[in-house]
N, C-alpha and C positions, 0 to 999 in steps of 0.2 A: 504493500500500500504506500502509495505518494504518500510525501510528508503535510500535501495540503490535509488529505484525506484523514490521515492520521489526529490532526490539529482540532478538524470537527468532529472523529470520532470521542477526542476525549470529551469536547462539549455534550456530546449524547451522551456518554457514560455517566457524566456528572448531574444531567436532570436523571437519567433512572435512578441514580443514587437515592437522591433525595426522596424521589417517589416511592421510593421503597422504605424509604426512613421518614416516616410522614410528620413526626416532631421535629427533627430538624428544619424541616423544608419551612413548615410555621413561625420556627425559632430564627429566621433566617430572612424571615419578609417584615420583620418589624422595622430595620434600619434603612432598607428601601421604601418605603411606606413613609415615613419621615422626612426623607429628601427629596422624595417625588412632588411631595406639596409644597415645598421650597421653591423646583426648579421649573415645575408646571406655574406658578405666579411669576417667578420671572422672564421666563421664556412669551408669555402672552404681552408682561408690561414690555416686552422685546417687539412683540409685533405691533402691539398700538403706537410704540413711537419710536419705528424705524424712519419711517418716512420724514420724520420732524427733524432725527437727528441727519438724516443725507443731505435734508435741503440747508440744515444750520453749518453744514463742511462742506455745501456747494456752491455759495453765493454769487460765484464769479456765472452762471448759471443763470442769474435769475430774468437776466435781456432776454433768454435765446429763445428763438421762434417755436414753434410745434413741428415735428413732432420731435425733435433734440431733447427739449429739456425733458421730458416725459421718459423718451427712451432711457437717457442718461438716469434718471433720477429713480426710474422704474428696475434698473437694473443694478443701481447698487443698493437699493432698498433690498432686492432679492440676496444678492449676494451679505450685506448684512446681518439678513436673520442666517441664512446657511452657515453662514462662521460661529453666529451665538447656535447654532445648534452642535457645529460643531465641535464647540467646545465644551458646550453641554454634555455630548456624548463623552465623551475623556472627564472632565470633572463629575459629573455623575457618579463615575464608579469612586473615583479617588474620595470623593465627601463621603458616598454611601460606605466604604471601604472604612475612612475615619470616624463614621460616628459610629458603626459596628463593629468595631474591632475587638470587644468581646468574647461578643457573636459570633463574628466569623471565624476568629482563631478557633473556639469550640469546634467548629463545624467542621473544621479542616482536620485539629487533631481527631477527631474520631472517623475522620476519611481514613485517615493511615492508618487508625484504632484498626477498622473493618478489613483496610486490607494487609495485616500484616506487618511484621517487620517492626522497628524502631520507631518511635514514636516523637521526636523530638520535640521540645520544649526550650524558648528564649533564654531562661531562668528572669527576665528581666524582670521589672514593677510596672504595672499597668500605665500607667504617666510617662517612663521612659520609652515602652514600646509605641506609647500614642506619637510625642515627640518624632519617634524615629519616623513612621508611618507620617506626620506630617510634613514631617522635612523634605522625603524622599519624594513625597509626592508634589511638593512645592517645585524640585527640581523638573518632572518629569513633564507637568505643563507649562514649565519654563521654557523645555522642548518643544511642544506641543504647539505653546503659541507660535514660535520662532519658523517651524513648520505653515502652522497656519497664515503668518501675515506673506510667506514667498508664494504657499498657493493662492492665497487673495490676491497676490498680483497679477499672479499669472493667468487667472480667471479672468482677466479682460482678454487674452491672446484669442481670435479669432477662432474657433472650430476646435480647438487642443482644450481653450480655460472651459468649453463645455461638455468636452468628453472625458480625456485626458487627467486631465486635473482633478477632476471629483473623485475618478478611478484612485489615482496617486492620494486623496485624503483621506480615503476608506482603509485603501492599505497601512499608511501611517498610525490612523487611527487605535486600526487592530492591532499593531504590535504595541503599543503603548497601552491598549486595554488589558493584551494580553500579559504586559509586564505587573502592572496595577494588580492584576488577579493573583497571578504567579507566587508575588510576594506575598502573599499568606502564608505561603508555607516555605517559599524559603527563607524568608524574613528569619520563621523560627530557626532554621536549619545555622543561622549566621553566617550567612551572605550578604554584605552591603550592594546598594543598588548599582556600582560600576560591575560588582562581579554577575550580576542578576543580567546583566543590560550583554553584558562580552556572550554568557550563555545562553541568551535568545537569540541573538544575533549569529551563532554558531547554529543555530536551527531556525531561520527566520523562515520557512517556507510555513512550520510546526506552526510558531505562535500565529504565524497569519490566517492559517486554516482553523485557528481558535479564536482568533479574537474579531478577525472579519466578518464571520454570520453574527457575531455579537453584535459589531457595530449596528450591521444592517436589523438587526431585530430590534434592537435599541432605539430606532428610529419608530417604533410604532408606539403611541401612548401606551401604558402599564406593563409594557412587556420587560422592560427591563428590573421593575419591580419581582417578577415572578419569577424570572430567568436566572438572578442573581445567586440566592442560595443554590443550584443546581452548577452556576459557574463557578463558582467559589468552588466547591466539589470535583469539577470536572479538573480546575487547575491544579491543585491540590496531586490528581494523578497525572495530569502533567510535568507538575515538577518533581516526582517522583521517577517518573521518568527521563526525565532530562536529567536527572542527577543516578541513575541507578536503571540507565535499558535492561531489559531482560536479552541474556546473551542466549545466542543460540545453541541449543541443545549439542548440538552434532560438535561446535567448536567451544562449548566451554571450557575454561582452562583448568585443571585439577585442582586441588588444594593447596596456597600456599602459592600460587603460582600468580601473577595480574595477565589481564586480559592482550596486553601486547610481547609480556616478559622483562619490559626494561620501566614499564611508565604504568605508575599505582593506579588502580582503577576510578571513576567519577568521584564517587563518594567520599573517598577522601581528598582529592583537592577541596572540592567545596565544604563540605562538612566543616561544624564547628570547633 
């Protein structure tokens, strides 16, 4: 299986989870429930006064005949709310992500509960992991934006800013979702986010196949709400696997032995 394929299969793994664990799935939708009524007010006080804010940053505008100003004013209006959604989509997870982080580490350690193996835990205090968790994400839309305003440019380029470019912000989008998520459970595992960022990036095809149908479902009201504890879940065995593939039967290595012979296996470079 493609590494796209792969990416979405861990997202479907991760809603069966849930549905099969019907407490968690519940325990899991209060912190998105929370932010959705946040981001649903803003996003509409976004739509009622795009248009006031294009024509107060378009003045030099306001001579020109019909149909220019209209065109002009009618398509950065458009392109306005698209960037507030876009960004919505990326801070969404990140705030939903911070105000449940309780929640969601539960959710995560008894993903690894269920399936096995080690169970790792921060040791931190709930205040230093909040901290870390909002630091990193502070960084991550720092990206995000910086991303954002070169495709807003580019979205005037003729035939490219209305194919091209939207393609290019879904993509961006998704690995940065997909990083947001990831971090639940490597966060615990102690990985700081350059080393979280190098091992997506070593599997970019993985997180895009994870975090792009996000994006795109994300765009429909409440689905991100409901989607959430299931992705949390899903990533959770993501990053279990990116840090700990399952080796192939036929070439696994004996005991005692690493998987190339000279270079220790995932888990412990990254491990804490």
């Amino acid at each position: 299986m493609s590494d796209l394929g792969a990416g979405f299969g861990y997202l479907m793994k991760g809603q069966r989870w849930v549905a099969r664990h019907g407490r968690w799935f519940g325990f899991g939708l209060l912190p998105g429930l929370v932010t959705l009524v946040v981001y649903a007010g803003a996003l509409i006080g976004l739509g009622y006064g795009a248009d006031d804010l294009v024509g107060w940053a378009t003045p030099f505008a306001d001579d020109w005949s019909s149909p220019w100003q209209g065109l002009l004013r009618t398509g950065l209006t458009a392109l306005v709310f698209v960037f507030g959604l876009f960004l919505a989509v990326i801070t969404f997870t990140a705030v939903t992500l911070l105000v449940g982080q309780p929640f969601y580490e539960s959710l995560s350690e008894e993903v690894d509960r269920s399936e096995g193996g080690e169970v790792p835990e921060s040791g931190l205090p709930l205040w230093r992991e909040l901290w870390i968790s909002a630091r990193d994400s502070v960084r991550i839309l720092l990206r995000v934006a910086l991303y954002g305003i070169i495709l807003f440019a580019c979205g005037f380029i003729p035939v490219v800013g209305q194919t091209v470019v939207p393609a290019i912000g879904f993509c961006v989008s998704g690995f940065f979702l997909a990083e947001e998520l990831t971090a639940v459970a490597l966060q615990r595992r102690g990985m700081v986010l350059k080393d979280r960022l190098v091992l997506l990036r070593g599997r970019r095809m993985l997180a895009l196949g994870f975090g792009v149908p996000l994006v795109l479902a994300f765009l429909i009201p409440f689905v991100a709400v409901f989607l959430m504890p299931g992705a949390v879940a899903g990533a959770t065995l993501l990053a279990r696997d990116l840090l700990d593939p399952d080796p192939d039967p036929e070439t696994e290595p004996s005991p005692g032995t690493t998987d190339s012979g000279d270079v220790p296996p995932a888990p412990r470079t990254w491990s804490a």
